[in-house]
C-alpha positions as CSV (number, residue, x, y, z in Angstrom):
1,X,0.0,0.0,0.0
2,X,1.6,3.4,-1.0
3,X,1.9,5.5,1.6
4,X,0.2,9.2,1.5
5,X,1.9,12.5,2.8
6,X,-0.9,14.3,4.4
7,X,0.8,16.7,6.5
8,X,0.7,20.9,7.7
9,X,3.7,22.9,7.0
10,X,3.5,25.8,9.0
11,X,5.2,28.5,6.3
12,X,4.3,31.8,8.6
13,X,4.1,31.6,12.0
14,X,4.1,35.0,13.5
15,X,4.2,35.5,17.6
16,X,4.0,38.9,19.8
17,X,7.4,38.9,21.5
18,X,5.9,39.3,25.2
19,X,5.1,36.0,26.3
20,X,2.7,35.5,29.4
21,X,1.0,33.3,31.2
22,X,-1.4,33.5,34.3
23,X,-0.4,34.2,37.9
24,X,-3.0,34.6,40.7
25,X,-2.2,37.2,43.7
26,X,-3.6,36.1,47.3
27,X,-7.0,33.7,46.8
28,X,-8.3,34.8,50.7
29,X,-12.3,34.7,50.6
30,X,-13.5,37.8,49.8
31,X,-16.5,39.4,50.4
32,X,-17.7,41.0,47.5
33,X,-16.8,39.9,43.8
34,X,-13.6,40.6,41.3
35,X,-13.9,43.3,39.3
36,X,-11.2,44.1,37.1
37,X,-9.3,47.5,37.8
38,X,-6.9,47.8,35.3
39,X,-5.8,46.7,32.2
40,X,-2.6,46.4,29.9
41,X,-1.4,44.7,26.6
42,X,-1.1,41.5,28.0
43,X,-2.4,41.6,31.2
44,X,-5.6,42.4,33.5
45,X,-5.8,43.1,37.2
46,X,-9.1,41.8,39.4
47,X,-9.6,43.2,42.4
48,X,-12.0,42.4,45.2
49,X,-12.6,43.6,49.2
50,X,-11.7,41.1,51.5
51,X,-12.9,42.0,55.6
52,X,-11.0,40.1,58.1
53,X,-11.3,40.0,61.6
54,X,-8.7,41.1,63.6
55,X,-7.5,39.5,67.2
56,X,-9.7,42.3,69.3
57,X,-12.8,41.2,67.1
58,X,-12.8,44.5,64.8
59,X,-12.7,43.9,61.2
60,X,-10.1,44.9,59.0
61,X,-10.7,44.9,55.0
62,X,-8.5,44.6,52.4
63,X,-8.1,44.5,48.7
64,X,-7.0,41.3,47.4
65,X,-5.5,41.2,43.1
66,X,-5.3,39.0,41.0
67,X,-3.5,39.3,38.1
68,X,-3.9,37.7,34.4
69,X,-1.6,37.5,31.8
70,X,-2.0,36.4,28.4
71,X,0.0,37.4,25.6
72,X,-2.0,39.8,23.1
73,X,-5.0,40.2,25.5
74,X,-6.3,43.9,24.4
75,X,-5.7,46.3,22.3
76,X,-6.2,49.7,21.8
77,X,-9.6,50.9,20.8
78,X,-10.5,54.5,18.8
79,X,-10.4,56.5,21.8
80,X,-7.2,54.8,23.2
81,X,-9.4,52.4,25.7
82,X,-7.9,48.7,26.2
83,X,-10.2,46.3,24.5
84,X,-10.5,42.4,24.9
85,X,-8.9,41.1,21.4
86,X,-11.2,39.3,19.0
87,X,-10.0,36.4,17.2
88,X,-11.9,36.8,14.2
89,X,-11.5,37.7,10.4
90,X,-14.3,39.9,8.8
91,X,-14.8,40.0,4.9
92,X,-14.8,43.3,3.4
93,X,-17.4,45.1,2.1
94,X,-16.0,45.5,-1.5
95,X,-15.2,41.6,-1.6
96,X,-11.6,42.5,-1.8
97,X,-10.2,39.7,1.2
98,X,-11.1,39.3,4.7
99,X,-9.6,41.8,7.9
100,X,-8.9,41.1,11.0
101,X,-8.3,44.3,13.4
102,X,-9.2,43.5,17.1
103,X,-6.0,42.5,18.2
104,X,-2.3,44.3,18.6
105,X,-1.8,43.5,15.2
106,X,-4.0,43.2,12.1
107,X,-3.9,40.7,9.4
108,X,-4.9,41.3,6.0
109,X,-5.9,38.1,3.5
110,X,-6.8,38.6,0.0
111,X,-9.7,36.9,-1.7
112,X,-7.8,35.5,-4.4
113,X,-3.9,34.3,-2.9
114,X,-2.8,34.6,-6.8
115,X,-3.7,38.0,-7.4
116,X,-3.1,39.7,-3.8
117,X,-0.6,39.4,-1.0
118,X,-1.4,38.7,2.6
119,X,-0.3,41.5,4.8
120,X,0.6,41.8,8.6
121,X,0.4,45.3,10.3
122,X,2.8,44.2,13.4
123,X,2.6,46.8,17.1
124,X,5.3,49.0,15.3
125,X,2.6,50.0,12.4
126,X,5.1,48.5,10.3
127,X,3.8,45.9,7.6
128,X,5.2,42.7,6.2
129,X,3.5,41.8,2.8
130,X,3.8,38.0,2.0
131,X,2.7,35.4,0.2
132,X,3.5,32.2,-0.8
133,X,5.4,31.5,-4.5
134,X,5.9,27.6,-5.5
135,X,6.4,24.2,-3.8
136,X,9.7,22.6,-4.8
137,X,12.6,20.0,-4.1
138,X,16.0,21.1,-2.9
139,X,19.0,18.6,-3.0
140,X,21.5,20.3,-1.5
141,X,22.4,22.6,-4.8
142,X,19.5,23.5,-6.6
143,X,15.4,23.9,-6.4
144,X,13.0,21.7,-8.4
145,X,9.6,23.6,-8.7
146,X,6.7,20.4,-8.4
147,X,4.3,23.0,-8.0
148,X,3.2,27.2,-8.6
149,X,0.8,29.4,-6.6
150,X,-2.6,29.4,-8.8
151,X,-5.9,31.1,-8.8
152,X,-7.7,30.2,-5.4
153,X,-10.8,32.3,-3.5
154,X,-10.3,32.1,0.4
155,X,-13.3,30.7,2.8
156,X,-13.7,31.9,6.0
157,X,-14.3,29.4,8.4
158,X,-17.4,29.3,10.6
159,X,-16.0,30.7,13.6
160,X,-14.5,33.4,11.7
161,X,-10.6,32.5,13.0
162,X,-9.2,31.1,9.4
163,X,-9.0,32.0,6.0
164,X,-8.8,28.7,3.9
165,X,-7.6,29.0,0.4
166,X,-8.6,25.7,-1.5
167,X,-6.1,24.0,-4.0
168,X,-4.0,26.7,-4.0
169,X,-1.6,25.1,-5.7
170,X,-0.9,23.3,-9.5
171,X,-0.4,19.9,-10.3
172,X,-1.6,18.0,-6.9
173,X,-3.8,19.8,-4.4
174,X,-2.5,21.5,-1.7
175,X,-4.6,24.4,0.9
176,X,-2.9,27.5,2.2
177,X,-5.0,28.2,6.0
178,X,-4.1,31.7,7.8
179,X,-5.1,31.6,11.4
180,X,-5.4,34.3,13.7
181,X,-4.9,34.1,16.8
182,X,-4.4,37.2,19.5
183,X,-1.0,36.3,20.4
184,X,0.3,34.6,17.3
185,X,-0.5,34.8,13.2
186,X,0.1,31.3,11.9
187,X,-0.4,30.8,7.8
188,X,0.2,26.9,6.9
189,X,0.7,24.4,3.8
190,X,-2.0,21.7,3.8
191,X,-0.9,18.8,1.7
192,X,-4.5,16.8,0.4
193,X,-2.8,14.8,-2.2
194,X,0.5,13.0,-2.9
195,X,3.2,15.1,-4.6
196,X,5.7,13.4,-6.7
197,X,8.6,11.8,-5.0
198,X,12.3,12.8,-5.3
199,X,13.2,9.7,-7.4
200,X,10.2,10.3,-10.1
201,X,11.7,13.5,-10.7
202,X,15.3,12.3,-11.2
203,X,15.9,13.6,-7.8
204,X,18.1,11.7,-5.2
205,X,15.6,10.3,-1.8
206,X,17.1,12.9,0.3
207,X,15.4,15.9,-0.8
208,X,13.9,18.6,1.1
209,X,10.1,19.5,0.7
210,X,10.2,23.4,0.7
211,X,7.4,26.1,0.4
212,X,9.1,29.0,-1.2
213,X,7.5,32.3,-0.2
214,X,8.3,35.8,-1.1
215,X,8.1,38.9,1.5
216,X,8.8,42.3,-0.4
217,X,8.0,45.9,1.1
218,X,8.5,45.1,4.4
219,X,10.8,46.0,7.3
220,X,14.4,44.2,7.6
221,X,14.1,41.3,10.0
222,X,16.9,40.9,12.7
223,X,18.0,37.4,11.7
224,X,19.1,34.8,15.3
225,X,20.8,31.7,14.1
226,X,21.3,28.7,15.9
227,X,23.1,26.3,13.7
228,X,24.1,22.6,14.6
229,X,26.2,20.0,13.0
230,X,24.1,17.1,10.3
231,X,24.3,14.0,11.9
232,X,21.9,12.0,9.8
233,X,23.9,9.6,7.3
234,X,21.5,9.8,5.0
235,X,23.3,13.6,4.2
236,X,26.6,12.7,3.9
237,X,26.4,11.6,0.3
238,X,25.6,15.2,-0.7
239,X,28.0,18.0,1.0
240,X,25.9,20.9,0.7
241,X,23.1,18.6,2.6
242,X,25.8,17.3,4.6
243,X,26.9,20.8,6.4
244,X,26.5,22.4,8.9
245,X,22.7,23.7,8.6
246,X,20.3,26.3,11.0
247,X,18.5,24.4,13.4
248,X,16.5,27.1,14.4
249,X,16.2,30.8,12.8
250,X,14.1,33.4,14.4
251,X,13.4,36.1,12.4
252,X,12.5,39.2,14.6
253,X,10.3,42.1,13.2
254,X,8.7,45.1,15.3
255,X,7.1,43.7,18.7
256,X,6.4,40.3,16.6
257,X,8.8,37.5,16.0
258,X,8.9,34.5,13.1
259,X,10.5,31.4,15.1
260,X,10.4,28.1,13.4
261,X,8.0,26.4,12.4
262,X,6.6,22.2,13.0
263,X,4.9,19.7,10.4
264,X,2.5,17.1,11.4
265,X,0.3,14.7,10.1
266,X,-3.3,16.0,10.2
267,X,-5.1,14.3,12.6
268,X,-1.9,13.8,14.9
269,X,-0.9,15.8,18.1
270,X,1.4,18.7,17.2
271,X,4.0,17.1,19.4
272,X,7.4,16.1,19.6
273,X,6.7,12.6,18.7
274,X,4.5,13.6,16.2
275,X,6.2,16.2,14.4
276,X,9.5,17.7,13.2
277,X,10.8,20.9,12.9
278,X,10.4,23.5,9.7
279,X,13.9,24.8,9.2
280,X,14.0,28.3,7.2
281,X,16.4,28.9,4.5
């Protein structure tokens, strides 16, 4: 039985560069409910009156916090109030691709991927314009094209999150998905049938599966490389495979960062013994 690839690529992954996570100030009964008191970014501060009683039987009352973090939680509204971020896409009115604005950063998608470019306005107000170019093989010297960008009108999902662009892709079909999510933009390769393999193509077994993508007016990324030795012997029969290669590259833009990326199979938990790291190059 042939085997099928059926995997996600993740080709943009975008993430705020404040990470948070939740931490709770004193939990002492209290005797009136949380409000919240204050806002932030990434944060939001509850606060409620606690009344004690003290040793000489007075009461004593007290505010107790507790305080949220989440990466991306608000953003700034029209008259510069903190709001609570929406993860949502809404199409436009003129049919032109879909928005998504309640968050620190906005996305742009296109309704036709061929014919428009998907564009992230990151915290700096600075934009990255992207989109995706060609699937191909690379062994090491050169890149084999097995398939181009084509025609394809994205779907928004029903809970509004996604942006699904259907056989994107010539020759077998392949989905491009944006997601967006408060603290993170994520835009993936969803593989729905076979491609060819290396050796049908003349191409030795070892090749990698790349997504090329082009990013043009846009800011200049601070490149952070991380490079380790190849160990697999597979490599060592091609030395440009063979070399040392970047294990991880994080590409840092203004208040948002691209680390690297994981493939799975669809269906599978995301991971580590499920998936496998997306190297950039």
């Amino acid at each position: 039985m042939k085997t099928k690839i059926a995997f996600i690529v993740a080709t943009l992954s975008l993430s705020l560069t404040i990470s948070a996570q939740t931490a709770i100030g004193n939990g002492a009964p209290s005797s009136g409910p949380y409000t919240i008191v204050d806002r932030g970014p990434n944060s939001r501060t509850w606060a409620a009156t606690v009344v004690e009683t003290d040793p000489f039987g007075g009461n004593i009352a007290r505010t107790n916090y507790i305080y949220e973090l989440a990466t991306g939680m608000h953003y700034k509204g029209p008259n510069g109030e903190w709001l609570e971020s929406q993860e949502v896409f809404s199409i436009l009115p003129d049919g032109s691709g879909a928005v998504a604005t309640q968050g620190v950063y906005q996305v742009f998608a296109p309704a036709d991927i061929y014919d428009g470019v998907i564009a992230v306005t990151l915290p700096s107000g600075k934009v990255i314009h992207t989109r995706p170019v060609a699937i191909s093989y690379f062994d090491g010297t050169n890149n084999t094209l097995i398939a181009e960008l084509t025609n394809s009108v994205g779907e928004l999902t029903p809970d509004g999150r996604q942006v699904v662009w259907p056989s994107a892709f010539t020759d077998f079909r392949a989905d491009l998905v944006a997601t967006y999510n408060r603290g993170c933009f994520e835009c993936d390769l969803v593989f729905r049938e076979q491609p060819p393999t290396p050796q049908s193509l003349g191409l030795p077994e070892n090749c990698r599966l790349q997504l090329l993508t082009e990013t043009f007016d846009s800011p200049e990324p601070v490149v952070d490389i991380q490079s380790t030795p190849v160990t697999d012997p597979a490599s060592s029969t091609n030395s440009a495979m063979s070399a040392n290669v970047a294990d991880s590259v994080t590409l840092h833009f203004g208040g948002m960062s691209m680390p690297s990326g994981k493939a799975f199979f669809i269906g599978a938990p995301g991971n580590s013994t499920n998936s496998f790291k997306v190297r950039k190059s």
